[in-house]
KOLMAR-182893 format. One record per residue: residue number from 1; residue in three letters; x, z, y of N, C-alpha, C in turn. Coordinates in steps of 0.02 Angstrom, whole numbers. Layout:
# KOLMAR-182893
PT/resi/resn/nX/nZ/nY/caX/caZ/caY/cX/cZ/cY
PT/NUM/ALA/X/Z/Y/X/Z/Y/X/Z/Y
...
//
This chain:
# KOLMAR-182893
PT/resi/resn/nX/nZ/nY/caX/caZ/caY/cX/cZ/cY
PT/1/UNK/2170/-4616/708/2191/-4595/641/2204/-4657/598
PT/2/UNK/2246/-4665/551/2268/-4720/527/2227/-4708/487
PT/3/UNK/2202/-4772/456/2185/-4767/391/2185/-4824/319
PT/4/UNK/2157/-4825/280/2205/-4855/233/2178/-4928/236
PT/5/UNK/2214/-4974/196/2207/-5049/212/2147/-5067/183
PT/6/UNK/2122/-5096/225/2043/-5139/174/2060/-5170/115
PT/7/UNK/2004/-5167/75/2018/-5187/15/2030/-5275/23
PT/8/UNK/2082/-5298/-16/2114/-5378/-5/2099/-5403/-92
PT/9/UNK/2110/-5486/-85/2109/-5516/-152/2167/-5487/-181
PT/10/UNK/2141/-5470/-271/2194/-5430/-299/2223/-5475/-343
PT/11/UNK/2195/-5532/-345/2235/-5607/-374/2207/-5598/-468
PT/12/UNK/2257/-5595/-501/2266/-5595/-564/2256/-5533/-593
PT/13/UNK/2295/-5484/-558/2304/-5418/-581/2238/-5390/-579
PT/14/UNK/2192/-5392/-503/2121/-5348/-541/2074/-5412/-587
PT/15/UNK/2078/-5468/-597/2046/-5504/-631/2077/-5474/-711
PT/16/UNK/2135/-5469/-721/2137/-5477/-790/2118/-5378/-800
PT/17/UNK/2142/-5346/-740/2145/-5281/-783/2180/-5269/-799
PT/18/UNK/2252/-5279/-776/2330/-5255/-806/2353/-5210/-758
PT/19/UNK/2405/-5163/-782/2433/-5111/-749/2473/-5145/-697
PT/20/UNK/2460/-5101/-642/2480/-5123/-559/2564/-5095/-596
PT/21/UNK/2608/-5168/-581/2696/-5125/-591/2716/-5082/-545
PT/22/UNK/2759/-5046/-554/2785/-4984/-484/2853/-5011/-516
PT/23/UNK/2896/-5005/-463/2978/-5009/-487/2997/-4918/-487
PT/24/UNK/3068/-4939/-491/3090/-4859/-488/3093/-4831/-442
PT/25/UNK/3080/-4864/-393/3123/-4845/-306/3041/-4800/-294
PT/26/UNK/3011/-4848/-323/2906/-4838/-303/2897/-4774/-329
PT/27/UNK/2943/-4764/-387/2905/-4715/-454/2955/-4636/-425
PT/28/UNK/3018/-4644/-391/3053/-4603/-394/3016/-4563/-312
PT/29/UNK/2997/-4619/-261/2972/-4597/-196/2917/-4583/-195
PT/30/UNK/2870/-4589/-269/2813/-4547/-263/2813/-4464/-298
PT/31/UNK/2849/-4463/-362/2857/-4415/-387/2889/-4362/-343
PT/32/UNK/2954/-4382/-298/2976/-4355/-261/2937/-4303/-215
PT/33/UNK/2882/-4362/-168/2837/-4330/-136/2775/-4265/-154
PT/34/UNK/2770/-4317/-224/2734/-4256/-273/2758/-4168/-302
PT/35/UNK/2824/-4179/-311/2874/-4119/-314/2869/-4065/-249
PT/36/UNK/2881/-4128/-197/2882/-4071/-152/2835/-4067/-107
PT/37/UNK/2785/-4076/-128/2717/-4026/-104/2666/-3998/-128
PT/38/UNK/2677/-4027/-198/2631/-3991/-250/2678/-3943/-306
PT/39/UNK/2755/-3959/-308/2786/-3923/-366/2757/-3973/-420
PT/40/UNK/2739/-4007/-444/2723/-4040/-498/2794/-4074/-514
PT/41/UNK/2837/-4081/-579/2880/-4099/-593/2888/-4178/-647
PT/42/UNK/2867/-4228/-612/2854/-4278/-662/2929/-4313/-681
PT/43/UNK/2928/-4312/-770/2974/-4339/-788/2975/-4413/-776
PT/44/UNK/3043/-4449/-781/3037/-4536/-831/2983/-4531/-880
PT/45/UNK/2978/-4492/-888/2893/-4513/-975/2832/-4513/-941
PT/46/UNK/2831/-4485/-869/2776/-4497/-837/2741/-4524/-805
PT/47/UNK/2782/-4600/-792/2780/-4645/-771/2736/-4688/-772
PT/48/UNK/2709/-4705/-840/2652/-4737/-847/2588/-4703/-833
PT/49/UNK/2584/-4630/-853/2516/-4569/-841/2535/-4584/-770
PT/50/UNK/2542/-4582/-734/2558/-4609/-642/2517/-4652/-621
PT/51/UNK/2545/-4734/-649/2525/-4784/-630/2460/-4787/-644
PT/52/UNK/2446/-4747/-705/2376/-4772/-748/2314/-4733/-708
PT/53/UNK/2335/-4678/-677/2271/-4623/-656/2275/-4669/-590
PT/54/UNK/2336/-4687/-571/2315/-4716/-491/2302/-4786/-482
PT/55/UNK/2288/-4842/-516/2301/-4903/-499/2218/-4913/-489
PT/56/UNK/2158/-4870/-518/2115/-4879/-498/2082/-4864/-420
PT/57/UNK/2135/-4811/-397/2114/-4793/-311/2155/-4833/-273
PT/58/UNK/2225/-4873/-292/2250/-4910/-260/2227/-4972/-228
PT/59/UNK/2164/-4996/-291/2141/-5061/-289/2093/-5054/-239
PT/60/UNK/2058/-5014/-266/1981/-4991/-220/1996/-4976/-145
PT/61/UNK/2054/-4945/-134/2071/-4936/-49/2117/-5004/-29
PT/62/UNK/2130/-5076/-66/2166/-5112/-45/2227/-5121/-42
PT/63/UNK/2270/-5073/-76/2338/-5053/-75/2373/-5103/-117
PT/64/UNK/2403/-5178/-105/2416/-5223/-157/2494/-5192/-191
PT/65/UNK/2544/-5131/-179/2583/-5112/-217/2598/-5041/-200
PT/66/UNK/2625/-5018/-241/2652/-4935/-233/2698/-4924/-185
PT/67/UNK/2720/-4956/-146/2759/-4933/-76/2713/-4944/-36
PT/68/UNK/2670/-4981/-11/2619/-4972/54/2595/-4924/13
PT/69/UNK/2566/-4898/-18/2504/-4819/-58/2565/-4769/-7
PT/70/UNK/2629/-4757/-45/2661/-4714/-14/2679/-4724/67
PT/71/UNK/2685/-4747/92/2693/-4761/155/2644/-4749/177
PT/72/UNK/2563/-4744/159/2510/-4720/193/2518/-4653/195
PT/73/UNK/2520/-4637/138/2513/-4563/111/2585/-4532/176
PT/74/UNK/2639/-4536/173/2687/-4510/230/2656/-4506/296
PT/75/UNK/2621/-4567/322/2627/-4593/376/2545/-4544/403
PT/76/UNK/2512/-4534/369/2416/-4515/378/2423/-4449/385
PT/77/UNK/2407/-4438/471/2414/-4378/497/2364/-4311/457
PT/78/UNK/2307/-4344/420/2268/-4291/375/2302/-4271/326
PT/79/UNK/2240/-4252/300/2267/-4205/207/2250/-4255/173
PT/80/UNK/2190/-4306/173/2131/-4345/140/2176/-4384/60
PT/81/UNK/2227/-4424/103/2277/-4464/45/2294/-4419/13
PT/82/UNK/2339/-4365/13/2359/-4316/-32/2320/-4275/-59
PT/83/UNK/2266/-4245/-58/2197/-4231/-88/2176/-4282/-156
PT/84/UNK/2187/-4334/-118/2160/-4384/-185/2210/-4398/-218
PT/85/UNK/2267/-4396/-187/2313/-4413/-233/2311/-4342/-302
PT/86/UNK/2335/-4271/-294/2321/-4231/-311/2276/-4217/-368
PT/87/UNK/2226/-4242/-328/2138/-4236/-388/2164/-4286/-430
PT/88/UNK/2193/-4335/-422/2197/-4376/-489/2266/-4364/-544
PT/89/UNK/2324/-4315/-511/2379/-4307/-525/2368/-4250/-582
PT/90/UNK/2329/-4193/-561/2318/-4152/-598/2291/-4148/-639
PT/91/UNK/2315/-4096/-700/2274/-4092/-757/2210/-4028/-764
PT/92/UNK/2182/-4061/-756/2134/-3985/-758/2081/-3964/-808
PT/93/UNK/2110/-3945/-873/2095/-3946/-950/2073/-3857/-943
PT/94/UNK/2024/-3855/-944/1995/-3774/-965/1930/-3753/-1011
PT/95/UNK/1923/-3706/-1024/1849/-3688/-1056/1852/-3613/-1054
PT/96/UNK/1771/-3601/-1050/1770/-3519/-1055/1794/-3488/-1109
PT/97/UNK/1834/-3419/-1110/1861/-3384/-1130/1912/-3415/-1179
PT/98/UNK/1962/-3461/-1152/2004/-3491/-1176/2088/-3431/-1161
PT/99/UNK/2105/-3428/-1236/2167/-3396/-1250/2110/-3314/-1241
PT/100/UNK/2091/-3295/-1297/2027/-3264/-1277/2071/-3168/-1279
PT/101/UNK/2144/-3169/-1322/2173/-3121/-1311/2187/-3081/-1236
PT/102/UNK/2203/-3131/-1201/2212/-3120/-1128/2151/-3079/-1099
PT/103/UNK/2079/-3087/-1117/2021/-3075/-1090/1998/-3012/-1099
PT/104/UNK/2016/-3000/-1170/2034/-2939/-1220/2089/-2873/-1175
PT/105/UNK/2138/-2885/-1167/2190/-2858/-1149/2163/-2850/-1077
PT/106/UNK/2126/-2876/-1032/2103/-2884/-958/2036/-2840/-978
PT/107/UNK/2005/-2833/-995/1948/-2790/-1037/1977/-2719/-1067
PT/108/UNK/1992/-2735/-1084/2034/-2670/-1134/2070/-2604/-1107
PT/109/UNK/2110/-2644/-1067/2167/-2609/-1059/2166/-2597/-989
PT/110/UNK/2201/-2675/-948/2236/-2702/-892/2165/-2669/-839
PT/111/UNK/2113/-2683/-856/2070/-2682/-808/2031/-2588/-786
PT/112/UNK/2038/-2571/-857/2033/-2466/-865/2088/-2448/-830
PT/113/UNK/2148/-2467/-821/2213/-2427/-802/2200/-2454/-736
PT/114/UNK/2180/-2491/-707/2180/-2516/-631/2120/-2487/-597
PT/115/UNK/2074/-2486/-643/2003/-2432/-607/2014/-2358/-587
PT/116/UNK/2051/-2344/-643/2060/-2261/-661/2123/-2228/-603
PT/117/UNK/2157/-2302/-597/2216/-2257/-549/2185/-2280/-480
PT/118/UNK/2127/-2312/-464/2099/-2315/-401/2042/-2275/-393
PT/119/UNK/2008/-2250/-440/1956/-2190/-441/1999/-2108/-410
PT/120/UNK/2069/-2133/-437/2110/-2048/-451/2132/-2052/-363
PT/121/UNK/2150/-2115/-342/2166/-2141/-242/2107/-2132/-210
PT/122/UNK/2051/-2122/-239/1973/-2147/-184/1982/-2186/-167
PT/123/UNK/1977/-2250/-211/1976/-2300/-164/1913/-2367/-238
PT/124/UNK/1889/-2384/-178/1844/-2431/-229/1852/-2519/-208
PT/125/UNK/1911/-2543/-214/1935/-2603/-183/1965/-2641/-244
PT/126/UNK/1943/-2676/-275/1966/-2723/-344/1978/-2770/-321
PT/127/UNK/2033/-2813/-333/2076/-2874/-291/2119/-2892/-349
PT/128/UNK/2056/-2961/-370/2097/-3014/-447/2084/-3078/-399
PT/129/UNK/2163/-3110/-434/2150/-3170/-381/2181/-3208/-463
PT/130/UNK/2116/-3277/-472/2119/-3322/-521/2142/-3381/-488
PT/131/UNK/2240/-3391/-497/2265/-3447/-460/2262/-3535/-517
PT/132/UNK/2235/-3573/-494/2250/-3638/-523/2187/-3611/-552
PT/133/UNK/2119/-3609/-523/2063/-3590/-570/2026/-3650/-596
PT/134/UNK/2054/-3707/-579/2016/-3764/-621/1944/-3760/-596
PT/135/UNK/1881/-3776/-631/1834/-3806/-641/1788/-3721/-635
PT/136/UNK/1816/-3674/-637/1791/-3605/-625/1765/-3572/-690
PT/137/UNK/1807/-3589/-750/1753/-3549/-826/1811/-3489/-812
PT/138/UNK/1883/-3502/-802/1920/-3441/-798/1886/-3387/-744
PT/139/UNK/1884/-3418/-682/1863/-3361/-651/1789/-3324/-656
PT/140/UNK/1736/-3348/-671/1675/-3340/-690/1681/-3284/-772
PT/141/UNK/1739/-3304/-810/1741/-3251/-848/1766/-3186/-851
PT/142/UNK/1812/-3205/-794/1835/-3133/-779/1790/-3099/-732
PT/143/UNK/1765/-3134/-702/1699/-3091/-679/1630/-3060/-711
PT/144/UNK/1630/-3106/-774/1565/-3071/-825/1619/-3000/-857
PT/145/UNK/1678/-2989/-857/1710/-2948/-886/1733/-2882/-847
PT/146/UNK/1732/-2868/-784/1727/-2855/-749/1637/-2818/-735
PT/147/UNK/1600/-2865/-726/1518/-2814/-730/1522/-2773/-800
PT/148/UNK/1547/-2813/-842/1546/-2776/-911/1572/-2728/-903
PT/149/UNK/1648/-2707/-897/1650/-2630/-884/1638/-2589/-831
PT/150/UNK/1627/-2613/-790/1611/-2550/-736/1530/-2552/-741
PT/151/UNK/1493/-2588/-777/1423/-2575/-760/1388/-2569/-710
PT/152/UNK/1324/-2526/-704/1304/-2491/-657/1344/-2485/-594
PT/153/UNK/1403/-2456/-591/1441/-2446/-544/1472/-2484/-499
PT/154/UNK/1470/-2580/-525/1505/-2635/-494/1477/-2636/-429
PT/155/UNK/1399/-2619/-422/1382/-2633/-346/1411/-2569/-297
PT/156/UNK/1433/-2517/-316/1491/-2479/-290/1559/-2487/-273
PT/157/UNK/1574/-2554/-289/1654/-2569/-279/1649/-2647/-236
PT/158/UNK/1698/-2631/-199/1732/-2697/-174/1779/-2752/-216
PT/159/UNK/1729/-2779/-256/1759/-2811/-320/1772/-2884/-303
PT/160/UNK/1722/-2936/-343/1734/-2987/-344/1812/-3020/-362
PT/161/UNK/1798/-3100/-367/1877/-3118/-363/1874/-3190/-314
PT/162/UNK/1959/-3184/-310/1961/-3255/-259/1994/-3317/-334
PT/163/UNK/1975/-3379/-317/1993/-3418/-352/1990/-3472/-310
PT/164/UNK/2086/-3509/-338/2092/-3546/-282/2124/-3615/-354
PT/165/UNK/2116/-3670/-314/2150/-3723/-350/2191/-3787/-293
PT/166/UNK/2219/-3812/-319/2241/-3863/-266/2204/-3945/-236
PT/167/UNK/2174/-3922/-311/2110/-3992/-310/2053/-4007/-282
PT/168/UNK/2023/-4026/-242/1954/-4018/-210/1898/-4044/-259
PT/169/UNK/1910/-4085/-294/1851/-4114/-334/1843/-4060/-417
PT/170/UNK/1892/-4008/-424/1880/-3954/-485/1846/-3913/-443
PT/171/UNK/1852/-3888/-355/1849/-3827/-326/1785/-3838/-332
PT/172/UNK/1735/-3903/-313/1664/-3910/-306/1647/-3902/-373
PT/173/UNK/1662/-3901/-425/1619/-3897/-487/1619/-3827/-502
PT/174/UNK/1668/-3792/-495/1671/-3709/-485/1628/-3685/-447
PT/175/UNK/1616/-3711/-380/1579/-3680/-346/1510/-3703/-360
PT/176/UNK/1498/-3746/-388/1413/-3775/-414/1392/-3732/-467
PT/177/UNK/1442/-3695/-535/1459/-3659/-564/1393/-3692/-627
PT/178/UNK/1384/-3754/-621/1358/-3760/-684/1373/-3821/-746
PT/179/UNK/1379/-3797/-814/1405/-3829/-848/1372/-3845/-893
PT/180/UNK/1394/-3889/-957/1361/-3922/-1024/1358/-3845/-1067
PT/181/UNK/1310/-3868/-1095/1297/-3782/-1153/1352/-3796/-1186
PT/182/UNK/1369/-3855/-1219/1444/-3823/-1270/1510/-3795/-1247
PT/183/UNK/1496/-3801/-1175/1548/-3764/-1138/1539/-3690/-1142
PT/184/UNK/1492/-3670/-1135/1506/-3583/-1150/1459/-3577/-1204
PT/185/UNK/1484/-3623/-1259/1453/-3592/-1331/1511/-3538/-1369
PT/186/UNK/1570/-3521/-1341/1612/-3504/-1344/1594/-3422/-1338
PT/187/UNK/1525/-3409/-1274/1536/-3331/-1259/1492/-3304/-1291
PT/188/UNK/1462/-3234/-1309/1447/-3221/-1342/1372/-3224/-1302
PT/189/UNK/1320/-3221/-1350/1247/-3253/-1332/1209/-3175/-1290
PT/190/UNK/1231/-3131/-1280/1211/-3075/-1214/1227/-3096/-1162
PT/191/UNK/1298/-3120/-1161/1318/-3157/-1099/1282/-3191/-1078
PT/192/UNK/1278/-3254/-1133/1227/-3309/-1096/1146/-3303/-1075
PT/193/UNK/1116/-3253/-1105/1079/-3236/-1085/1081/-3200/-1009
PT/194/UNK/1107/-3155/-997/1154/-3142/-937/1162/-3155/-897
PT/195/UNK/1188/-3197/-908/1231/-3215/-856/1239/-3297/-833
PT/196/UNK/1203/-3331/-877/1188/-3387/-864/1095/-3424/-874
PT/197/UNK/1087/-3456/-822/1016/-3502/-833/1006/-3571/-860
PT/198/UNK/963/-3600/-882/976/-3677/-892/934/-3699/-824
PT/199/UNK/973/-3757/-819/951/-3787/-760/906/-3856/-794
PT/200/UNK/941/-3877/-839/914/-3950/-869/936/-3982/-907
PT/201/UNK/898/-4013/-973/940/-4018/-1045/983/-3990/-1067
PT/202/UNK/1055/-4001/-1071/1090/-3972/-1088/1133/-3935/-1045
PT/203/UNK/1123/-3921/-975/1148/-3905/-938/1137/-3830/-906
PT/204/UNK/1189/-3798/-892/1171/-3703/-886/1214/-3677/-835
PT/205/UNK/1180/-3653/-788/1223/-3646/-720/1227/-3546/-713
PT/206/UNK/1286/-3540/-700/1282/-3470/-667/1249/-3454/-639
PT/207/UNK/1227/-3385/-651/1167/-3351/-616/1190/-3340/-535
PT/208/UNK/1145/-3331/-485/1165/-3313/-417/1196/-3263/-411
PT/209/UNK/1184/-3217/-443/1205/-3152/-420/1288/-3168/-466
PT/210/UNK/1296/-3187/-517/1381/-3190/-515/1405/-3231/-501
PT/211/UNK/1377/-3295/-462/1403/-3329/-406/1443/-3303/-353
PT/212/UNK/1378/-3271/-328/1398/-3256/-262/1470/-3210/-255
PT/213/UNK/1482/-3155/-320/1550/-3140/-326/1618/-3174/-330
PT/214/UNK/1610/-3241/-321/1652/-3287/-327/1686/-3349/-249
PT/215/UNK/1748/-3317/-231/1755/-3341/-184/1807/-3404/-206
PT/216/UNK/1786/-3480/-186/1846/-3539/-219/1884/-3553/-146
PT/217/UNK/1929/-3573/-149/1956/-3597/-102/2033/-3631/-126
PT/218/UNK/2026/-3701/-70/2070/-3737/-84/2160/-3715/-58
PT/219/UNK/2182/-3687/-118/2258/-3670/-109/2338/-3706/-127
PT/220/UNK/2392/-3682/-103/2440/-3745/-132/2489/-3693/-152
PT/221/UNK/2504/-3672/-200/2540/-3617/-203/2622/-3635/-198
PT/222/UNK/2629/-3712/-190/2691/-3705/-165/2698/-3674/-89
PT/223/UNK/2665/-3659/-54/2649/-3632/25/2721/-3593/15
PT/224/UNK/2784/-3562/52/2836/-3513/51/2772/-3459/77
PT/225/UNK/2753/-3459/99/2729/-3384/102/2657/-3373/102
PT/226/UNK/2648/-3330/47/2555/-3324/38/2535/-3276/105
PT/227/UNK/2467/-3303/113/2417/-3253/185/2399/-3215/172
PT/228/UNK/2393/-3176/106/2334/-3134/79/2381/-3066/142
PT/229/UNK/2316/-3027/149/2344/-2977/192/2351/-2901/129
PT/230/UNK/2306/-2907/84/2328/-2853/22/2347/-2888/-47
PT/231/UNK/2380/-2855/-66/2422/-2899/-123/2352/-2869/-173
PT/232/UNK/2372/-2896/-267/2311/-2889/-293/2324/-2847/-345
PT/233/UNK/2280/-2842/-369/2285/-2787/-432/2302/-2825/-508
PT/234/UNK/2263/-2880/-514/2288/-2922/-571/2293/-2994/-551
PT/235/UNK/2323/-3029/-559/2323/-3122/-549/2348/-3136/-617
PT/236/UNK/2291/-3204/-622/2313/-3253/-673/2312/-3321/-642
PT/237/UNK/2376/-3339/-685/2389/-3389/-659/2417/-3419/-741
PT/238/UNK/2374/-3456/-782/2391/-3474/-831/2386/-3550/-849
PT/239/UNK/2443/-3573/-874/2449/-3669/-888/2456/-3690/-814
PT/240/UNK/2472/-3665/-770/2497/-3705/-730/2589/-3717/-703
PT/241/UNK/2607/-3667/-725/2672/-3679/-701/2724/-3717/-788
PT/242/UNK/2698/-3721/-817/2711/-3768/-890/2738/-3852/-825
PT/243/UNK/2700/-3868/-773/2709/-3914/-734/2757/-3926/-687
PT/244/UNK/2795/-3844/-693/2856/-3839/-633/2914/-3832/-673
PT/245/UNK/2973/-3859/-616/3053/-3846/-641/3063/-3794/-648
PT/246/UNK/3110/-3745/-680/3128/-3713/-672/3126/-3665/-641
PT/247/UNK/3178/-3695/-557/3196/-3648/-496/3109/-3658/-447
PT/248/UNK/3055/-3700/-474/2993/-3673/-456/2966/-3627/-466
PT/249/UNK/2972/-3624/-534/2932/-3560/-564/2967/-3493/-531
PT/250/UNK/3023/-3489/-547/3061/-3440/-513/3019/-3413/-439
PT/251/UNK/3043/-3469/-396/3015/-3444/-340/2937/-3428/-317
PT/252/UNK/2885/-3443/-368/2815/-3440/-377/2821/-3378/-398
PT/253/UNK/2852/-3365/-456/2842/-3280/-488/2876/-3237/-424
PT/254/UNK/2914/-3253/-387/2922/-3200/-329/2873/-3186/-291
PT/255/UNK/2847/-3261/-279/2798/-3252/-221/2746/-3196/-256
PT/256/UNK/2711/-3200/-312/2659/-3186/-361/2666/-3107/-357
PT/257/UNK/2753/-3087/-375/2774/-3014/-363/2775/-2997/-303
PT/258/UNK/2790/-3021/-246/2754/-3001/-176/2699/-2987/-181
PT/259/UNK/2646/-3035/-199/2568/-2997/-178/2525/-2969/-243
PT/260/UNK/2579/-2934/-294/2565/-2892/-350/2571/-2825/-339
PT/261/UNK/2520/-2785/-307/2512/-2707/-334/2561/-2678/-348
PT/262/UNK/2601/-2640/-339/2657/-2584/-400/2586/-2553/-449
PT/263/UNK/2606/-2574/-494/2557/-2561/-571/2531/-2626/-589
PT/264/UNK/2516/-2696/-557/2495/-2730/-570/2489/-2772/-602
PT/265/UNK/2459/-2826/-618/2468/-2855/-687/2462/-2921/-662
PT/266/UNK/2513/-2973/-702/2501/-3041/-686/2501/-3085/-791
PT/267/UNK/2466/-3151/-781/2447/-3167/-868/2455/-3251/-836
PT/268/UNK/2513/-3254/-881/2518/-3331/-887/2501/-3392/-949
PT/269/UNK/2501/-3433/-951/2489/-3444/-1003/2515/-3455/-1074
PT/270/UNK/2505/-3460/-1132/2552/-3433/-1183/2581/-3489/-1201
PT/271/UNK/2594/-3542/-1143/2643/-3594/-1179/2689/-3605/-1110
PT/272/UNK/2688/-3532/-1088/2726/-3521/-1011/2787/-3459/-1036
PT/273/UNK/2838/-3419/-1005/2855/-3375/-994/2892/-3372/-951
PT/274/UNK/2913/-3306/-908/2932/-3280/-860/3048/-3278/-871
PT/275/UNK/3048/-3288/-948/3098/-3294/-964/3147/-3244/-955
PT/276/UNK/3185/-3205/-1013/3204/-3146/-1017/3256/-3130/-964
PT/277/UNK/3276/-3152/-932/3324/-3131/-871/3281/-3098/-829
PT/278/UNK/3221/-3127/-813/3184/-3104/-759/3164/-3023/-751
PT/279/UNK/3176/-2986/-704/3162/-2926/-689/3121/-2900/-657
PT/280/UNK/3060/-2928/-638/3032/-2930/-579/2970/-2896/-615
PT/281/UNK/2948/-2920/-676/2888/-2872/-715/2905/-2856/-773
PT/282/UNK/2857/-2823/-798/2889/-2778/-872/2843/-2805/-912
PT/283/UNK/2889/-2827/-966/2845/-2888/-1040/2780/-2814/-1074
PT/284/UNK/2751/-2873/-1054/2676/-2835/-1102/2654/-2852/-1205
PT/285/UNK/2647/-2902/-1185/2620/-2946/-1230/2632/-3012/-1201
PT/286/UNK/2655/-3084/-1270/2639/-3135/-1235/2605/-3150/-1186
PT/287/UNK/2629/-3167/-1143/2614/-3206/-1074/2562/-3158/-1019
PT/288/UNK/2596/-3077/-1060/2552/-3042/-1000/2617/-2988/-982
PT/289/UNK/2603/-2972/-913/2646/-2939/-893/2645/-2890/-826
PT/290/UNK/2673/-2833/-803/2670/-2791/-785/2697/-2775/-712
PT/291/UNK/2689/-2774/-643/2735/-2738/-611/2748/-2673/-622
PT/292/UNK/2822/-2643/-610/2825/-2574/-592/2792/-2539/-552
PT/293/UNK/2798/-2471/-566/2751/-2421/-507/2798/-2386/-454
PT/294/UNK/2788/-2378/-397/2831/-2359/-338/2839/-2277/-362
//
């Protein structure tokens, strides 16, 4: 297995602490690579946010310029280089019950109309899949929201949710599921009582039991074709495609409408939209939206 160059004298550049240069050829053959396997769309303005998140893993693995980095990354029969590359590429900005309308409307509404028309089928199978779940406060809240309405009855259903991200180093903090108290000073204090423990100082970890409802796993949703073998009843997938072109998003919201329910509901985020040509779901409310029913 190849692997990357030992770390070498970095001369001037790691003595003084100046930004490692990339030319264009460097900046265009990484973004490139980045486009097309993550969908991430980096402009010319992103050029420096590039150099700056990476020149500290370049140094540390020995990489004295941005064409040997890329030439590893092509050439390294693993995932390992693109993993890290990734974890440092991405933005992964969240907090519990953030854009708290969405949670409301998933509570309210989205989540009664999806019980009620699977109570009226016999069928007790709930399938929310939280895509780009970050650090896990999204998915962990749709799961306190979720015991909240069905109550009593949740250990009767095949519930839970899957939450997937592309990052390995957000997926482990999701799955450790514990955070700083001002992070869910946000939910309301039954919850936290609830549904969360302190572990130490300021620190408060999900309880086991709504852990264990929580499946993370590492996904790439540029994949052409998702595995899920049943499509889902609601997906969110919010602030992440703000990061794709155009004809990405496009082809993401197909994929998304493939493994969407007829009735189903998908919630993006409110500095996202699906854009009025699109026919594929029926406008709800900002950044929430609907499949048709067969």
């Amino acid at each position: 297995m190849q692997k990357a160059p030992q770390p070498t004298d970095m001369g001037n550049i790691e003595a003084s602490g100046a930004m490692m240069p990339i030319s264009d050829a460097e900046f265009n053959a990484l973004r490139t690579l980045i486009y097309n396997r993550f969908g991430i769309n980096l402009t010319d303005q992103k050029k420096s946010l590039l150099v700056g998140r990476l020149q500290k893993l370049l140094r540390q693995q020995g990489f004295t310029n941005f064409q040997s980095y890329y030439d590893f990354l092509v050439k390294e029969p693993g995932e390992k280089g693109l993993s890290d590359l990734i974890n440092l590429v991405s933005t992964n900005y969240t907090y519990f019950n953030r854009e708290k309308d969405h949670f409301d409307y998933f509570l309210q509404t989205a989540l009664p109309t999806v019980i009620s028309r699977l109570k009226q089928e016999n069928r007790r199978d709930l399938r929310v899949w939280c895509a780009g779940c970050s650090t896990g406060e999204e998915a962990y809240t749709l799961l306190m929201l979720m015991h909240e309405c069905l109550g009593q009855e949740y250990k009767h259903w095949d519930a839970g949710i899957l939450a997937t991200d592309i990052s390995e180093r957000v997926l482990e903090t999701a799955a450790t599921g514990v955070y700083p108290e001002d992070r869910i000073a946000s939910l309301p204090e039954a919850w936290r009582r609830k549904y969360f423990r302190k572990v130490s100082g300021n620190q408060w970890g999900v309880v086991d039991a709504l852990k264990k409802e929580a499946t993370f796993r590492r996904f790439n949703l540029m994949n052409t074709q998702f595995p899920f073998k049943k499509s889902f009843h609601i997906i969110f997938c919010r602030n992440v495609m703000i990061y794709f072109d155009q004809p990405t998003r496009d082809a993401l919201v197909k994929r998304f409408h493939q493994s969407t329910e007829p009735g189903g509901y998908l919630f993006i985020g409110h500095s996202e939209t699906l854009g009025r040509n699109q026919s594929l779901y029926r406008y709800l409310m900002p950044a929430a939206y609907q499949k048709g029913t067969l």
